[in-house]
Structure formats: C-alpha cells, structure tokens
C-alpha positions in Angstrom: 0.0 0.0 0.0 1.3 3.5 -1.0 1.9 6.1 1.8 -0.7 8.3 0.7 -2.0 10.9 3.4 -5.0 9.1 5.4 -7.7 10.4 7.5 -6.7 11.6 10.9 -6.3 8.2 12.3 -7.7 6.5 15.5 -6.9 9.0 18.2 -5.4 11.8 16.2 -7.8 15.0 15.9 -9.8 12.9 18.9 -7.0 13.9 21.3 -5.8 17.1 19.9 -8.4 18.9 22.1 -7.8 17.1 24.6 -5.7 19.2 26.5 -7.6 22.2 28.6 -10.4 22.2 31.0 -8.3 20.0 33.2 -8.3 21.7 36.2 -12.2 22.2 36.7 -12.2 18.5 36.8 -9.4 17.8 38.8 -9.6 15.1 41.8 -13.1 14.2 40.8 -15.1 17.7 40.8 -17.8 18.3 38.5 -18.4 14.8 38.0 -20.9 14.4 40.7 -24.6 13.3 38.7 -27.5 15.9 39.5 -29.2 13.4 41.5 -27.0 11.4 43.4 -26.9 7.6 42.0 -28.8 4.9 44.7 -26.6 2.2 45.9 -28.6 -0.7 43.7 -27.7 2.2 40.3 -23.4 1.7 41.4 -23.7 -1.8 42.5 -22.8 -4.8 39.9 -25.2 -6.8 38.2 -25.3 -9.8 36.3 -24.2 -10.3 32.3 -27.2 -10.9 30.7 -29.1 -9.3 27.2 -30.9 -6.4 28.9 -31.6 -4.3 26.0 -29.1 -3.6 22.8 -25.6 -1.9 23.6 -25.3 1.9 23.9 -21.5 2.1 22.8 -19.2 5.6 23.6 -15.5 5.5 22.4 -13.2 6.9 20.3 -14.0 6.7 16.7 -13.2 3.6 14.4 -11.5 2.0 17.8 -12.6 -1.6 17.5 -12.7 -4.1 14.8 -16.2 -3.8 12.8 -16.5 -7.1 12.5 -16.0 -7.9 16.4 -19.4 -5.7 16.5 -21.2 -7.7 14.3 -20.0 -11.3 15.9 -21.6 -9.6 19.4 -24.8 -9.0 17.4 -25.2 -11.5 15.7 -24.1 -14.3 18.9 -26.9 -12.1 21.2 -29.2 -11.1 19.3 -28.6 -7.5 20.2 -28.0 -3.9 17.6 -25.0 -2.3 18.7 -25.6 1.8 19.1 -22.4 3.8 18.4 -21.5 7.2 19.3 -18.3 9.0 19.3 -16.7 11.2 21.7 -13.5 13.8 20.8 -11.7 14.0 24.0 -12.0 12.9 27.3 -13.4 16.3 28.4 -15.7 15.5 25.9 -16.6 12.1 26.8 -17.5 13.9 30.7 -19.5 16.5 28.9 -22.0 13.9 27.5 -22.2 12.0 30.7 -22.7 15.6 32.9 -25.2 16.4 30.1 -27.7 13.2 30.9 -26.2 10.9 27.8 -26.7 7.4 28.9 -24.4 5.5 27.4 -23.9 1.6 28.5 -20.3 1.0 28.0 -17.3 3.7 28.1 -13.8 3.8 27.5 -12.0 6.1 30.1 -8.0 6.7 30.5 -6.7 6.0 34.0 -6.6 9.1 35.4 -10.1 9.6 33.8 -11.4 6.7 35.0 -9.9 7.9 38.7 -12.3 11.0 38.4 -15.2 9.0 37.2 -14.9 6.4 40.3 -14.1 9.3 42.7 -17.2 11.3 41.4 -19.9 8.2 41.5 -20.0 7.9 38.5 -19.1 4.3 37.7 -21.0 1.1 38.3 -19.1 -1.7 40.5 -17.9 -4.8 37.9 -18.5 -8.3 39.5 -15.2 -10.1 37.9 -16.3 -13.1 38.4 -19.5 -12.8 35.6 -16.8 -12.2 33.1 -15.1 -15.3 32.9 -12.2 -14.1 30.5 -11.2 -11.2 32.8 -10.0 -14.0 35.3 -6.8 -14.1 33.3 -5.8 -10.6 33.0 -6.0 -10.2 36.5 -4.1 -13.5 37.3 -2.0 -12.6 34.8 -1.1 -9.2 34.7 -1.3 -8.4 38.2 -0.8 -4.9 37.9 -4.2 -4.4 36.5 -5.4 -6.5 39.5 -5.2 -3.8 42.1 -4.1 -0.3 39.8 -3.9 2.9 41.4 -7.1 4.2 39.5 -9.1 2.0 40.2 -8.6 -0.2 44.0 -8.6 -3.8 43.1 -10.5 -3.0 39.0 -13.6 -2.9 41.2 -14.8 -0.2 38.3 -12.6 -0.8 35.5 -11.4 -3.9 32.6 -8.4 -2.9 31.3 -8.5 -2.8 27.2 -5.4 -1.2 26.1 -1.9 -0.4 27.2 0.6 2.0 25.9 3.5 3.9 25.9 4.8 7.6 24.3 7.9 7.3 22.2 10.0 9.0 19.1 8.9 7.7 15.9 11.3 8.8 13.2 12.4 8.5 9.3 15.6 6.2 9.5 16.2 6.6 5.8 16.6 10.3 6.6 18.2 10.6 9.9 19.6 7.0 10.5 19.8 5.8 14.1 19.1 8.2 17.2 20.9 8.0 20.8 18.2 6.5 22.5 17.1 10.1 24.3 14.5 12.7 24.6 17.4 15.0 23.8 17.1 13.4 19.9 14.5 15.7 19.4 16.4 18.8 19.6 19.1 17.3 16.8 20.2 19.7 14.6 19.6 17.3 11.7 15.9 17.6 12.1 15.3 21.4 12.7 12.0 22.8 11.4 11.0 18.7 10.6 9.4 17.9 14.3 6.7 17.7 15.6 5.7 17.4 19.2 2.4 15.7 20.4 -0.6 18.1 21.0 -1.4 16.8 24.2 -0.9 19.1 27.3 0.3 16.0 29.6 2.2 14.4 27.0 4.6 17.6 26.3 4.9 18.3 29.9 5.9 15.1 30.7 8.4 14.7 27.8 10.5 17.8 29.1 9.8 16.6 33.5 11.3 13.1 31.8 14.3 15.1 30.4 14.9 17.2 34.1 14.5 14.2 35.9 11.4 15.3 37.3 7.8 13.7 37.7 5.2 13.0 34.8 2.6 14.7 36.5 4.2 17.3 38.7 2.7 21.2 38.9 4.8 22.5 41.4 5.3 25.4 40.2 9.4 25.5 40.1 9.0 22.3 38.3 7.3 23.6 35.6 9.0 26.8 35.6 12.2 24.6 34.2 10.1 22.6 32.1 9.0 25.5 30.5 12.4 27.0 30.4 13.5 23.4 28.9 10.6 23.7 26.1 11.1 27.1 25.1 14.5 26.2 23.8 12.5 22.9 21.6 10.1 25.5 20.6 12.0 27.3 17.4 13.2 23.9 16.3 9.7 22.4 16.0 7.4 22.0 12.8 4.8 22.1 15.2 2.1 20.4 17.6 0.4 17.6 15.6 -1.2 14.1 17.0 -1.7 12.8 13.3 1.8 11.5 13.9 1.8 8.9 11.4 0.6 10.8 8.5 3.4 13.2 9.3 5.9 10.8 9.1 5.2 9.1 5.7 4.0 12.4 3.9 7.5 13.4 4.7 5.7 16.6 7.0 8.0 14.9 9.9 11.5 13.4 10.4 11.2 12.8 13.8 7.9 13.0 15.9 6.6 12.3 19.5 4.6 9.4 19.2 2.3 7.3 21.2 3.0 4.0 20.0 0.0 2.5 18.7 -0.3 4.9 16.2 3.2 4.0 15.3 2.2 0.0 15.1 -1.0 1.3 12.9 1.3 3.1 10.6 2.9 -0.3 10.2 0.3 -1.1 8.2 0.2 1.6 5.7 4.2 1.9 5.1 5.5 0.9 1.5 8.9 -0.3 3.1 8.3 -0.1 7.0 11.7 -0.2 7.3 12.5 3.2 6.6 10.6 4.3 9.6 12.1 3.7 13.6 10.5 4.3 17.1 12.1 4.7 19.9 11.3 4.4 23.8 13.7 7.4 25.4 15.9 6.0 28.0 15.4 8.7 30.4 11.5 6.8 30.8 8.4 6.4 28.5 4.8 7.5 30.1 2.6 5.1 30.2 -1.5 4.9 29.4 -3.9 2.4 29.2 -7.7 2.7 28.6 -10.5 1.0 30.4 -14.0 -0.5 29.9 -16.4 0.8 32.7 -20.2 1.1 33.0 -21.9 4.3 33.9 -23.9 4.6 36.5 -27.6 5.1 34.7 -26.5 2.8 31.9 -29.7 1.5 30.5 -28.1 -1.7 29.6 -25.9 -2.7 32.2 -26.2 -6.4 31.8 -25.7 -6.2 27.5 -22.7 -4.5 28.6 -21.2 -7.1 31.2 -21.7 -9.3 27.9 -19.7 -7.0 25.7 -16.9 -6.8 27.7 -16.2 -10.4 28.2 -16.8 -10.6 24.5 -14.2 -8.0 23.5 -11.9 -10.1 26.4 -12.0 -13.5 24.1 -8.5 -14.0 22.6 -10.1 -14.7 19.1 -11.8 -10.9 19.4 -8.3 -9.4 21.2 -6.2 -10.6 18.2 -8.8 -8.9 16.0 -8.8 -6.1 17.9 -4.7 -5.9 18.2 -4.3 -6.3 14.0 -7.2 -3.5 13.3 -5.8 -0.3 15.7 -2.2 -1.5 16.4 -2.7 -1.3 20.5 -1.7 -4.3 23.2 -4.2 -5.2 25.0 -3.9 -7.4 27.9 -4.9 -10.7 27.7 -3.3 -14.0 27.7 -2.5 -15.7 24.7 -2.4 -12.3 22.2 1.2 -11.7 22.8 2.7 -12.9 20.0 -0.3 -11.2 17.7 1.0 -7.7 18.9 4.5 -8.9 19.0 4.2 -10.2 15.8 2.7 -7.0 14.3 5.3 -4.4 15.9 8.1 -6.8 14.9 9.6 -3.4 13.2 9.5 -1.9 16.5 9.7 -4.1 19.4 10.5 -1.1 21.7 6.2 -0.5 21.4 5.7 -3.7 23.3 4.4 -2.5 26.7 5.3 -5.3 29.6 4.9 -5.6 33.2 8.1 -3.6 34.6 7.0 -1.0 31.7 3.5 -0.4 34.1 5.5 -0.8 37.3 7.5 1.8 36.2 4.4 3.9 37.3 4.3 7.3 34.6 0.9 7.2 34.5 0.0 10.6 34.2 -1.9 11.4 37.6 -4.8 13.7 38.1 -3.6 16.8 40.2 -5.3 19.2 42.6 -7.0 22.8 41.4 -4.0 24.3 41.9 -1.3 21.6 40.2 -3.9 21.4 37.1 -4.7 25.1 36.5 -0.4 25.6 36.7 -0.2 23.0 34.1 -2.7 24.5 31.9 -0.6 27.7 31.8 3.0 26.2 31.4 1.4 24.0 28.9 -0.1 27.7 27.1 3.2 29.1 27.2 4.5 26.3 25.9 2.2 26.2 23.0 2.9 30.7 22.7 6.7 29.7 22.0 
C-alpha cells in the first residue's frame, strides 16, 4: 500500500483537544450526577441481554467485525457514538447521555470512580477477565481503580520518538534526539498538554505529572529552547511521518504500530522508547452509573476479552491489549519496533499521568499555554 496521506487516524484529531479544561475537573469535581446515584444504580449486576448496547468510544477503535459477531451471537444492535476527547466524553455524561459502555484513560477513570460515576464490575460474571488479573497483576489492584472494582483494562501504551531512519539514520536512545540539529523545522511534538509536559519533566528528571510550580517553571524553560526547532504540535503523527511533513515526531506507540500497516517499506521508519523513561496509558471499559443496559454490557466486555476478538482487535488499531495468549499477535505485528511492546516492569515503572489538585492542574494549563505561545 502506497503512503498516501490518510484520514486523521484513531486517536489523532480525537485527542488534539484534549488538552484544557483539566483543572475544573481535577480530583473528581464536576463529575458528581445531578441526582446522586442509589446504591442498587453503582452496585454490579449480572451479564445478561438487557436491551441492545449503547457504545461511547473513540472513533473507528474496535474491529467492525468484532461488533457484528456480538450482534449476531446475542441477538442485540449495537448503538455507536463517538466522543472527541476525554473532556468531551464527561461533557456527555454531565449532560444526561446514557451511554452503556465507556472507554476512560486511568486518570479519567480515577475522576469518574471518585465522582460516582461508575457502576461496581463483578469479575467473576466475566469469565475471561480471570486471566488478565491473574496474569497481569498490575491491573489486578491499579492505582485508578482499588482492586479494577470499576474498571477492565483494554489497552496499554507507551509515548515514544517515531522517526524516518532513511533520513536521519539511528538516534541516541534520548528525549534529547528531538532537539538534533539534523531535524530542525521537521518535528513535531504531540498536542497533548500531559504528553509535552511530561516529555520535558522526563528530560529534568522530574515527575510526569508534577505542577509544582518551580518544576514547571524549568520545564517550560527546557521547552522554550525545543520550541523554534519544532514544525509544530500535531497528534496525526503517522501521516506526518510518511508524507514526509515529519523526520522525527513524539509518538504514542499504537499509532506507530498502525502506521505499520500503511508503510510501503516499514523499514524506513524507527520508534524509539527514550531511556530517560516512557509514560505510560492504558484505557478502560467501565459502565456508567444510569446505563440503560448494564447487563448487554457485562456481555460485551467479556466478549471483547475473548482472545479470538483481542487478536482482531490488536491487527485492526495497532494497540496491546492485555490478555493472555495475544502476545505474539502484537509482537508479531510491531516486529519493526519491538520497543512498542508494553510489559509488566513498563507499568510498574508507574508514569501514569496522575490527576492533580486545582491548583497543580490550573499551573499546568498555563505552562502547557506558554509552551504552545513559544
């Protein structure tokens, strides 16, 4: 397949906005419902076909066909919607949207526990969740989520340099790589608040997620000297690279697997994970707390969690996801760039990016601006 330039993929314009408003919602506020939920709308209930499946995720984030297995296997139609951002996603939710299944990050899905607004998940009606958690322990007990008792992990992920080896040839194996002189005016950063900061608090030595002021007077300090060298602030990371817009990028490292697929010669393209650390997401299926269809949706997850649907899943968006027995699928896929696999010490390495207080978001929502000014 030709590298022609392709839509914005999966999460590209989705989480370009998703960057602001932070601070409003920090530790949980503004996520409270109206009403406050009754203990029997939070607490878990059995998988059964309740009604058809209200669905809220990124856009064009799960194989199509995996939707039609589920509807065709139950009996059920399968009712998509779209959000743009996490911010987004809350807005829906805040607004009355009932939505049966979600897909929050972890610091998202934090808030949404913290604010009620998440119903409990009994683990053991989902008999192919029994093996992530045995598994991959971390996801048994994250720091999110106490012991999953909201949350099913569904994807994992780290944020990288993606680059154009037939241009620039091997890198050092640093953040630093970004400010080589060989790609001046031919880089892009991500355009993701957390994802900057945390790139230049990796560099200082400093915490993914810190707003202490002084902190984030350096990284800003740090950024401004990035600044003049940069293209610009882009999340469409992989068109950039094979248009030739990009030489070198920050990248989160699904996309990069995703480009995989629509590279001529993949070999002409690299990612790296920086040595000084890599932060680390991962999303999460969780029900809402006046889901209409909570049941439908106990069924969906633990048929998303099948291996057969995983592998599917893995090959059609280019993100790990944690379940047994898919390994070699993703390994398989990013054999180009093994440094996307995402492992155990990878999560215990813990940068997450963690939700501040009012104070620690609103200052990184202004370092983040001036960044962004130049």
């Amino acid at each position: 397949m030709s590298p022609e330039v392709l839509p914005p993929n999966r999460r590209a314009v989705l989480r370009a906005v998703a960057c602001g408003l932070l601070g409003a919602a920090a530790g949980g506020c503004g996520f409270m419902p109206a009403k406050s939920p009754s203990a029997q709308q939070l607490a878990p209930v059995k998988a059964r076909v309740d009604g058809d499946l209200v669905y809220f995720n990124w856009a064009d984030y799960v194989d199509p066909s995996v939707f039609k297995g589920f509807e065709k296997e139950y009996g059920v139609t399968v009712v998509q919607s779209n959000f743009d951002s996490m911010e987004g996603m809350v807005a829906k939710l805040n607004a009355g949207n009932r939505y049966d299944i979600i897909f929050p990050s972890a610091k998202w899905a934090q808030r949404l526990v913290r604010g009620g607004r998440l119903r409990r998940i009994d683990h053991t009606q989902l008999p192919h969740a029994q093996a992530i958690f045995g598994t991959y322990t971390y996801f048994a007990d994250p720091w999110y989520d106490p012991g999953s008792a909201h949350t099913v992990p569904f994807t994992a992920y780290k944020t990288g340099i993606g680059w154009r080896r037939d241009r620039v040839g091997e890198l050092t194996g640093s953040w630093r790589d970004l400010w080589s002189d060989e790609v001046r005016g031919k880089v892009f950063l991500l355009d993701d608040r957390d994802e900057v900061l945390g790139m230049g608090a990796l560099e200082l030595g400093l915490g993914v997620s810190t707003g202490d002021p002084h902190d984030l007077g350096r990284i800003t300090s740090l950024l401004g000297t990035l600044r003049p060298r940069l293209r610009g602030f882009s999340s469409d990371s992989y068109n950039n690279l094979l248009n030739g817009n990009a030489l070198m990028t920050q990248a989160w490292s699904g996309d990069m697997a995703a480009m995989l697929n629509q590279a001529k010669d993949p070999s002409v393209f690299g990612f790296e994970a920086p040595k000084e650390g890599t932060p680390i997401n991962s999303d999460c299926y969780a029900i809402p707390w006046n889901a209409p269809h909570p049941g439908t949706a106990m069924l969906f997850i633990d048929y998303m969690l099948r291996p057969e649907n995983v592998k599917k899943n893995i090959e059609y968006i280019g993100y790990p996801m944690p379940v047994p027995g898919t390994e070699k699928t993703y390994a398989e896929l990013v054999k180009p760039f093994p440094e996307c696999l995402v492992t155990e010490e990878d999560l215990r390495a813990d940068l997450f990016f963690r939700n501040g207080g009012r104070a620690a978001e609103d200052a990184r929502d202004t370092a983040w601006t001036h960044v962004k000014a130049g």
